[in-house]
C-alpha positions in Angstrom: -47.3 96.4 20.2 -48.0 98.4 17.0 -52.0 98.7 18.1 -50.9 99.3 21.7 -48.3 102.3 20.6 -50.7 103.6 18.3 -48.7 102.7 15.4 -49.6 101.9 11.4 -47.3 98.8 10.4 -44.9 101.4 7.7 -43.9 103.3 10.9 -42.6 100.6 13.0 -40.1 100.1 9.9 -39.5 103.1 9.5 -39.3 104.7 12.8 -36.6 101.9 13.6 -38.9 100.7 16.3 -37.3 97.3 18.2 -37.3 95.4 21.3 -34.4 95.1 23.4 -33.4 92.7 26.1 -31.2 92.9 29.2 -27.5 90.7 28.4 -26.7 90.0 24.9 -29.4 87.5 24.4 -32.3 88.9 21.9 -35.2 86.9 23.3 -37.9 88.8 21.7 -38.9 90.8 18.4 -41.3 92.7 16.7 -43.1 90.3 13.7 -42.8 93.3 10.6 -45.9 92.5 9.1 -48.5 91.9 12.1 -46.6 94.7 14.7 -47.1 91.4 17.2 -44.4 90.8 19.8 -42.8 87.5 19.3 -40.0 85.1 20.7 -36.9 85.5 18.9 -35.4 82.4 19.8 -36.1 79.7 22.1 -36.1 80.7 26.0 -35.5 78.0 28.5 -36.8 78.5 31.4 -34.7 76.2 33.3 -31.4 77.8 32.0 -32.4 81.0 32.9 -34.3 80.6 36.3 -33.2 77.1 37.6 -34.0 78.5 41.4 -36.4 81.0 41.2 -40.0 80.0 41.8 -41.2 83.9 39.4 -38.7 83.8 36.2 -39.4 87.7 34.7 -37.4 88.5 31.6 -37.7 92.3 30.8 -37.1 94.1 27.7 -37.4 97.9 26.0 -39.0 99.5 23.3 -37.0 101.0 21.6 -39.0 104.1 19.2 -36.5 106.5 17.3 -38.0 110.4 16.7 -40.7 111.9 18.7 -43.9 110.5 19.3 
């Protein structure tokens, strides 16, 4: 994400950059030191799309100031 954005590692710290999901699960993060996307927890696909054949979870970026 950080190479993607254009971002050194100090700014996504201290730009407040983080990833938000949809409902109050958090099912992904920003790793601090590597600027990778990562799982947050564990996502079960069966919980989350027992009937649907395409199971999409979507999330934000979240970037505080200006870019």
């Amino acid at each position: 994400v950080a190479k993607d954005w254009g971002l050194q590692l100090p700014e996504i710290r201290d730009r407040g950059v983080r990833v938000v999901s949809e409902g109050r699960t958090q099912y992904f993060a920003l790793h601090g030191k590597t600027g990778h996307l990562v799982t947050a927890e564990r996502i079960d696909r069966e919980q989350l799309c027992r009937l649907v054949e395409k199971c999409v979870l979507c999330c934000e970026l979240i970037v505080e100031g200006e870019m």
